[in-house]
C-alpha positions in Angstrom: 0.0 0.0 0.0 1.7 3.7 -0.7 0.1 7.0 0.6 -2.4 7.6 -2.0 -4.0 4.0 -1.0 -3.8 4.9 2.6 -5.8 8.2 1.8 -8.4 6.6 -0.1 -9.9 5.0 3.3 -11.0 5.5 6.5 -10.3 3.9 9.2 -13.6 1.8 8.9 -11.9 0.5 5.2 -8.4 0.2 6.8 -9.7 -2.5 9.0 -11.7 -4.4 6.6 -8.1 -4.8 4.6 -6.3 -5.9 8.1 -9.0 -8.5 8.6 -8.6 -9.6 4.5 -5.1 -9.7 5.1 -4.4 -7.5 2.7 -2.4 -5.4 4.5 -0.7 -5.2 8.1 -0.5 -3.2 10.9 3.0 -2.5 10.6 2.5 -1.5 7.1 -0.3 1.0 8.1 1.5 2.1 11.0 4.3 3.3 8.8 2.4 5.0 6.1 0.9 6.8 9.1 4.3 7.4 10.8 5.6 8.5 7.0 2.8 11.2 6.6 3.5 12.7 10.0 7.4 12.8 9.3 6.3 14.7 6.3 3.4 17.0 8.0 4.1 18.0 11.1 7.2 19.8 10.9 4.9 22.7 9.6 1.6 21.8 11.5 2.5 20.6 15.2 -0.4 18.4 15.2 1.6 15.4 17.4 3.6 16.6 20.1 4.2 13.1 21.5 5.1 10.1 19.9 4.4 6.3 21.5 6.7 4.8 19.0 7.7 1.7 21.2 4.3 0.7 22.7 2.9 1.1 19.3 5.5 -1.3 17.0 4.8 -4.2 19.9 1.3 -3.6 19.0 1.1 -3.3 15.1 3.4 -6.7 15.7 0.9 -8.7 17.8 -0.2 -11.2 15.3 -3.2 -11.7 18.5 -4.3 -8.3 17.5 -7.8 -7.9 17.6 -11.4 -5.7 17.4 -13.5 -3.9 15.1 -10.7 -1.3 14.2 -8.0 -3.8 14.6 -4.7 -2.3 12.7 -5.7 1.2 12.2 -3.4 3.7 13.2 -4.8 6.7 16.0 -4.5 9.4 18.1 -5.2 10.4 21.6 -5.3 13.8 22.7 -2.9 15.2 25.2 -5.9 16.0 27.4 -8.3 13.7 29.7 -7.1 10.3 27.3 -4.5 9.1 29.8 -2.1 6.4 28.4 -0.5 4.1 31.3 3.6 4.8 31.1 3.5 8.2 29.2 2.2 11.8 31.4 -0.6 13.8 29.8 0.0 17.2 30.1 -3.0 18.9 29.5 -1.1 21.4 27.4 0.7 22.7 30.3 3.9 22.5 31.7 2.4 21.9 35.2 1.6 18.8 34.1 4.1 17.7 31.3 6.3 15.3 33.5 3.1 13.6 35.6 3.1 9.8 34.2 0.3 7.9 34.4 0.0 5.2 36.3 -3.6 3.5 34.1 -5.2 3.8 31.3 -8.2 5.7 30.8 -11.7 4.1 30.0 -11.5 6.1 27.1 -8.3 4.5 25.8 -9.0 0.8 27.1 -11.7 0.7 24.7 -9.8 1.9 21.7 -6.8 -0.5 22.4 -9.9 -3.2 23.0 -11.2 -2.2 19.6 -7.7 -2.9 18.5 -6.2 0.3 17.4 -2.8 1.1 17.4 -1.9 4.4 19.0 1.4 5.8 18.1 0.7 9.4 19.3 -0.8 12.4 21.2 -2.0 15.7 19.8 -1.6 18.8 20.7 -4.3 21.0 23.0 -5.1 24.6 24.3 -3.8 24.5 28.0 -6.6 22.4 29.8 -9.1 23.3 26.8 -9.7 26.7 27.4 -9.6 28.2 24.7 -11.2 27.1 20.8 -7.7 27.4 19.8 -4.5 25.4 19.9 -2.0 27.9 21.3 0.1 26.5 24.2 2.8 28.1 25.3 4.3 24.9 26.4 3.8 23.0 22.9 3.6 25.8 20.4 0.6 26.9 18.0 -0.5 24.2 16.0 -0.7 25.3 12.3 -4.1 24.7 10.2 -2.7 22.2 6.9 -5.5 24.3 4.6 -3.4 27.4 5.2 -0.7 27.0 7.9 -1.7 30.8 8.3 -4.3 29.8 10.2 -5.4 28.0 13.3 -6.9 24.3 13.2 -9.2 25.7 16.0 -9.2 24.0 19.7 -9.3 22.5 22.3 -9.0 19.4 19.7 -7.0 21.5 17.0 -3.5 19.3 16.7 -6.0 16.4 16.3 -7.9 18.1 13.6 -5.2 19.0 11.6 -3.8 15.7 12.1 -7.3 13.9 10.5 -7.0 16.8 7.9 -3.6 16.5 6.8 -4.3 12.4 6.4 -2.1 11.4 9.4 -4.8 9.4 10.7 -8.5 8.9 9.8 -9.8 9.8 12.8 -8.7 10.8 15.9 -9.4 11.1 19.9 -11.2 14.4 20.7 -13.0 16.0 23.7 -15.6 18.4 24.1 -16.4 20.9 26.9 -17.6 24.1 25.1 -17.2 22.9 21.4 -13.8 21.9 21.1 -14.9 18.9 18.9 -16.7 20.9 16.7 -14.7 23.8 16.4 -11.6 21.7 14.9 -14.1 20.2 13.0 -15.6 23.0 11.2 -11.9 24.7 10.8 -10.4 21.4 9.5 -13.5 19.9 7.2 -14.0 16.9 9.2 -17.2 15.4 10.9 -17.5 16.2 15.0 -20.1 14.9 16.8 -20.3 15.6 20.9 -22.2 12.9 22.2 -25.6 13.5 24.6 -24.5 13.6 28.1 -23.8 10.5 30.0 -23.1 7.7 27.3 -19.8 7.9 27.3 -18.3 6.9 30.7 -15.2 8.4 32.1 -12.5 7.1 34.8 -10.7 6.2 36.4 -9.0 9.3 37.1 -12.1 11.0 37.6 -15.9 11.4 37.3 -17.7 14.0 34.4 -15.5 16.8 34.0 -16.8 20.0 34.3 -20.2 19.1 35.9 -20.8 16.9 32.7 -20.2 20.2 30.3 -17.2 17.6 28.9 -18.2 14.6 26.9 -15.6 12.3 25.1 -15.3 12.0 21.3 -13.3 12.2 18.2 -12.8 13.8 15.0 -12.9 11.6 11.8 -13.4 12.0 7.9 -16.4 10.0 7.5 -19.6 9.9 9.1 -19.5 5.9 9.4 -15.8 6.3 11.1 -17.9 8.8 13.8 -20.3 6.1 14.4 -18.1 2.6 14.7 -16.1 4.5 17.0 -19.2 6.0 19.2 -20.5 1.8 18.9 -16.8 1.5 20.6 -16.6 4.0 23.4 -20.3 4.1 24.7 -21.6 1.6 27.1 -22.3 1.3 30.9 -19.3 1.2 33.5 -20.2 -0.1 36.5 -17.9 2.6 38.2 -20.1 5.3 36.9 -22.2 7.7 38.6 -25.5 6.8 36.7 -26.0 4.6 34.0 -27.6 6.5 30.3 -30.0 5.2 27.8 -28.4 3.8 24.8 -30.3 2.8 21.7 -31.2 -0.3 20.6 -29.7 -0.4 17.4 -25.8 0.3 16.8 -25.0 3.9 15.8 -23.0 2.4 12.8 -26.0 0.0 11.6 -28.7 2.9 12.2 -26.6 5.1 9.6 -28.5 3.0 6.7 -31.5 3.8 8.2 -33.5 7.1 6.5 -34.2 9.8 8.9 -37.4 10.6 7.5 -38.6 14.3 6.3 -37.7 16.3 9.5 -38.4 19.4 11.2 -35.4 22.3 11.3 -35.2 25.3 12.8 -32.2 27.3 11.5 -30.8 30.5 13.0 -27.4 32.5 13.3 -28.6 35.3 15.6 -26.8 35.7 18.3 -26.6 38.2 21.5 -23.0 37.2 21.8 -22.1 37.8 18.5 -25.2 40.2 16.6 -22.8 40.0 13.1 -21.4 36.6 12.2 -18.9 36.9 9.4 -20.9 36.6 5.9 -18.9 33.1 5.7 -20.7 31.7 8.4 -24.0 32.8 6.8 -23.4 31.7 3.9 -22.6 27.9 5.1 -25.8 27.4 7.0 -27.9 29.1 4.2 -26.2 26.5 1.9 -27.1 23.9 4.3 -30.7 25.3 4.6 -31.2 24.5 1.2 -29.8 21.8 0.5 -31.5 20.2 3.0 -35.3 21.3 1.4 -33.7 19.8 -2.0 -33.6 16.3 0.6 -36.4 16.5 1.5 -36.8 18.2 5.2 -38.9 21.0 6.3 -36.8 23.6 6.9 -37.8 26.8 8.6 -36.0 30.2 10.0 -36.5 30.3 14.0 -35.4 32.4 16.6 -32.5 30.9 19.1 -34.2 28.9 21.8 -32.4 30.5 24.3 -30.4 34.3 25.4 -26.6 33.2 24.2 -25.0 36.3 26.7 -27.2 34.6 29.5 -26.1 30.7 28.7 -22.4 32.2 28.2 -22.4 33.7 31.5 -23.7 30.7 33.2 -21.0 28.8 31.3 -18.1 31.1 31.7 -18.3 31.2 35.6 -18.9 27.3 35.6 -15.1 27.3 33.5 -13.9 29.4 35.6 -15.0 28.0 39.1 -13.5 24.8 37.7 -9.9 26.5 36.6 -9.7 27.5 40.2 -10.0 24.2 41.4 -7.9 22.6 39.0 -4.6 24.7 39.7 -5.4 24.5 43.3 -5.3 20.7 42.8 -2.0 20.7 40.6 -0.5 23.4 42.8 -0.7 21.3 46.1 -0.5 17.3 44.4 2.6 17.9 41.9 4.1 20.9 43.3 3.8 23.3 40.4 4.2 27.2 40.5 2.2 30.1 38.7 5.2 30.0 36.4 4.4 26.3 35.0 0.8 28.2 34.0 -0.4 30.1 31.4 -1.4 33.5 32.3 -4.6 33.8 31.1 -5.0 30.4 32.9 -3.7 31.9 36.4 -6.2 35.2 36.0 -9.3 33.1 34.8 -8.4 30.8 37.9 -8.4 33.8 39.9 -11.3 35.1 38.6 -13.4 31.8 39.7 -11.8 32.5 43.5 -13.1 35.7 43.5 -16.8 35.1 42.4 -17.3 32.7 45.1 -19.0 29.3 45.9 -22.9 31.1 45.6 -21.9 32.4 42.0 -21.2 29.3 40.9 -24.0 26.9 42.5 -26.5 29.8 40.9 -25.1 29.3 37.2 -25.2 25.5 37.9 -29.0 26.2 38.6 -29.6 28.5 35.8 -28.4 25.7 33.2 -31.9 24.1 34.2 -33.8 27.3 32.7 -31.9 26.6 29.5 -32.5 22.8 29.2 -35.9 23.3 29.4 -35.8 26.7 26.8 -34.0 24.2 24.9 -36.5 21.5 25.1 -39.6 23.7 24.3 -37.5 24.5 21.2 -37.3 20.8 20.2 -41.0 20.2 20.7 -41.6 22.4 17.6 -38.7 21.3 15.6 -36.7 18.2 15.7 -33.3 19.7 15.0 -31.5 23.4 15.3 -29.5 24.5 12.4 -26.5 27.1 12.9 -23.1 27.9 11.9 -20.8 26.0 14.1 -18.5 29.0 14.4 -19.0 32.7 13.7 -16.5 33.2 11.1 -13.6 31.1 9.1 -10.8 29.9 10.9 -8.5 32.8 12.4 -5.3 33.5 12.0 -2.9 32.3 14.7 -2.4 34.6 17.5 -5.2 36.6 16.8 -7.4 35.1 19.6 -4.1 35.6 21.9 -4.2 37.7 25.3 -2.1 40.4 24.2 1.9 39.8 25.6 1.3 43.4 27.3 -2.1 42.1 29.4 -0.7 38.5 30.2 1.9 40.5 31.8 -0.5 42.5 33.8 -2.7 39.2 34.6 0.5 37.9 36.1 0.6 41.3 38.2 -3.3 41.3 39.1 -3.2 37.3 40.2 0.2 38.2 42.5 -1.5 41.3 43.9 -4.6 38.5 44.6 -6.9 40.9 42.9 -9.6 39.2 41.0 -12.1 41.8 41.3 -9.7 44.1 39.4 -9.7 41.7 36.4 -13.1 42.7 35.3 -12.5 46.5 35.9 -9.3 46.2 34.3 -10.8 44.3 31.0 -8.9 42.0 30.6 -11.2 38.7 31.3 -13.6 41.3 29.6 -11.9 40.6 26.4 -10.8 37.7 26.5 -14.6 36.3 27.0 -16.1 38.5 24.1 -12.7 37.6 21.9 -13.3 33.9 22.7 -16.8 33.6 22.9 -17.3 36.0 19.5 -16.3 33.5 17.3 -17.8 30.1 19.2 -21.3 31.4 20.2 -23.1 28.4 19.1 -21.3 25.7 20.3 -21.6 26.0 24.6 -25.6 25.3 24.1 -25.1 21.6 23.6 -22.2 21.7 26.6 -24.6 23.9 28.9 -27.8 21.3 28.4 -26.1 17.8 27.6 -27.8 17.9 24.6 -25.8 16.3 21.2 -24.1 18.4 18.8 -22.5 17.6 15.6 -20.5 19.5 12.9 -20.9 18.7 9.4 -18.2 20.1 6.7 -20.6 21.0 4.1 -18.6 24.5 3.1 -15.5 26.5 2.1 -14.6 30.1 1.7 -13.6 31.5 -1.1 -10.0 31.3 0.2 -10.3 27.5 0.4 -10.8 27.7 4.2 -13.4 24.9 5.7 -16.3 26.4 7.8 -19.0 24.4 8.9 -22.8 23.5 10.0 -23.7 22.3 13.3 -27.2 20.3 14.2 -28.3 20.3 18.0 -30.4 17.4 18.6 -33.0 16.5 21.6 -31.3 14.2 24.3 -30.5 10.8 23.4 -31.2 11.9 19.3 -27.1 11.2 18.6 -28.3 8.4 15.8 -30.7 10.8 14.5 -27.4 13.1 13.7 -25.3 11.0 12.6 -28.0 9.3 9.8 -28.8 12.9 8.8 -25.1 14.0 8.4 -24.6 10.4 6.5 -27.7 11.7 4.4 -25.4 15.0 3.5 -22.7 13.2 3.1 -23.9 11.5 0.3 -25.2 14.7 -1.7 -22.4 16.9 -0.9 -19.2 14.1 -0.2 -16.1 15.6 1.5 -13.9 12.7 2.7 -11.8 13.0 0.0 -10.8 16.2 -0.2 -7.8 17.3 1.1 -6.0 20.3 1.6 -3.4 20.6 -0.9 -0.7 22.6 1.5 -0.4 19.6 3.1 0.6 17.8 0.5 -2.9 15.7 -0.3 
């Protein structure tokens, strides 16, 4: 098999031609570990590599599983590999080694892939880029300009570039759509509570995070949903799965349905005329299929939601450097300094400020809801705008210096006056307005790459389903994949 062969599938197709014997893991492996030697120089999509663990697997001749063979990814945040630290995209983290597996990766090494890798990440998925100071930007492979997105961005640009088909992913204000939308891929964030988490630790974020991945194909999305979801007897609470595999239910038709489309925004009043354009493309296309599609106004008051969400993040960034602070040792240097004044930030508000934006997220669930009695499925843009150019979402170098003064001085309150968590939320939250709603509520989410700019830049759609309605997305994205395909195009500045 050379390159071209090894672009021409998925990682569904990959495995059928391990299990034909028509190709071996170690073959695969090194196609994969070829394109990456070739790719990401320029994009700084890997910044780990698990070369050993991974030849002792592509050699097991025992190796087995629905995805048995195919090359993959983890993230470098919440997809702990046993032996190898996960540093969250900090250097407070980077020389912590775990000591387990993750749930998450015991059922991709179950499924039998072979992870060589970890991608890069925002530090601890703030932000919906990939910026670390600690890695380095990762670069966008349809124009290295521009950023891949975040949290998930280096494993976006990895799937993009053809590194891998598809790739771990996590999602706790968008950051498996965003990369999708920015890198043309498929991003689907799961309904809240079907995909178990351990054993480091429970939901993250008060169940705002949800486990997932970013892939090429629609039918890649739902064998490896059909391979992370199920009950853990560890767990909390135990969610309602459907009866049918996600990856058999994609043959199923999804019937004429219901959606409500809408780009309005109180965050953001005047989303960039790229973002328009994609979901009025989508609007249409999906009448030409067959659905009922209908303008609607936003089921709920984005500013309000993106409070309540922001001071959840917040809360939560407090804790976590607390944690890291007393368990590892680590000092404000080994942090970020937007991450030190947003942890700050969270201090100051207090424990009542929180528990009342925990509260509020019920109002929206049920805003939410009433929306989805009318219509089975809201339409947006998945982001407000094409992907940015790197460093443009930055805190400026002159206000992470002042952060750093403010958070020494212990003076939270003088964040807000000073403006600088001021811009940072309406910077961040500008161009992501639609995505936190799915987070906020637990509802599903998925991202659809059914548009590009004029510059060649991928932008896409995202569909926000009713809880538990994850097949119902992925059979109508497997619907649009068909009349608009995209799994074969590639950007060409990377070499496809």
């Amino acid at each position: 098999m050379n390159l071209d062969e090894y672009f021409s599938h998925d990682a569904v197709g990959l495995a059928e031609l391990v299990a034909s014997r028509e190709v071996k893991p170690s073959e695969l492996l090194e196609l994969a570990r070829r394109r990456a030697d070739t790719v990401n120089p320029a994009l700084n999509a890997i910044v780990a590599r698990l070369d050993d663990v991974a030849d002792e697997r592509a050699g097991d001749p025992g190796l087995s599983g629905p995805l048995a063979g195919v090359p993959f990814l983890l993230k470098d945040l919440l997809q702990e590999y046993k032996g190898f630290p996960t540093s969250y995209g900090s250097r407070s983290l980077a020389g912590v080694v775990e000591t387990e597996h993750s749930l998450y990766t015991q059922r991709l090494l179950d499924a039998g892939l072979v992870i060589f890798g970890k991608t890069n990440t925002s530090e601890f998925g703030l932000k919906p880029i990939t910026e670390p100071t600690y890695w380095g930007p990762t670069r966008n492979p349809w124009n290295t300009a521009h950023s891949p997105g975040g949290s998930s961005g280096g494993s976006g640009a990895a799937v993009a570039a053809g590194i891998v088909p598809a790739a771990g992913a996590n999602d706790g204000g968008g950051s498996i759509r965003i990369p999708a939308s920015c890198n043309g891929l498929v991003g689907l964030k799961p309904s809240r509570g079907i995909m178990p988490y351990g054993p480091q630790g429970g939901e993250p974020l008060h169940g705002f995070v949800t486990q997932g991945v970013v892939s090429r194909s629609v039918r890649d999305s739902a064998t490896l949903l059909d391979v992370l979801v199920g009950p853990d007897p560890r767990a909390a609470y135990r969610a309602m799965l459907p009866n049918q595999p996600f990856a058999e239910a994609l043959s199923t038709p999804t019937g004429p349905l219901r959606i409500g489309f809408t780009a309005a925004s109180t965050i953001n009043p005047a989303p960039h005329p790229a973002a328009l354009a994609a979901m009025h493309s989508a609007a249409e296309l999906l009448t030409e299929l067959g659905h009922n599609v209908t303008e609607a106004t936003p089921p709920c008051d984005g500013a309000a939601l993106g409070r309540d969400f922001l001071t959840v993040w917040f809360a939560e960034m407090q804790a976590d450097v607390t944690r890291i602070k007393r368990r590892y040792g680590a000092r404000d240097k080994d942090f970020e300094a937007d991450t030190l004044a947003i942890a700050e930030f969270g201090r100051v508000s207090g424990v009542a400020t929180l528990l009342l934006a925990l509260e509020a997220r019920n109002d929206h669930i049920r805003q939410l809801a009433q929306f989805h009695e009318r219509f089975d499925l809201l339409l947006t843009p998945t982001v407000a705008g094409p992907p940015p150019v790197t460093g443009a979402l930055g805190t400026p170098r002159g206000a992470q210096r002042l952060a750093r003064v403010i958070r020494k001085a212990r003076g939270g309150r003088l964040i807000a006056l000073a403006g600088i968590m001021d811009d940072i939320v309406s910077e961040n939250l500008g161009w992501v307005p639609y995505t936190p709603l799915a987070n906020v509520t637990g509802r599903p989410a998925i991202s659809v790459p059914l548009h590009w700019t004029a510059d060649g830049l991928p932008i896409g759609v995202q569909f926000v389903g009713p809880l538990g309605s994850d097949s119902m997305l992925l059979r109508l994205a497997a619907q649009l994949e068909r009349a608009r395909p995209w799994a074969q195009r590639f950007p060409a500045r990377a070499g496809g």
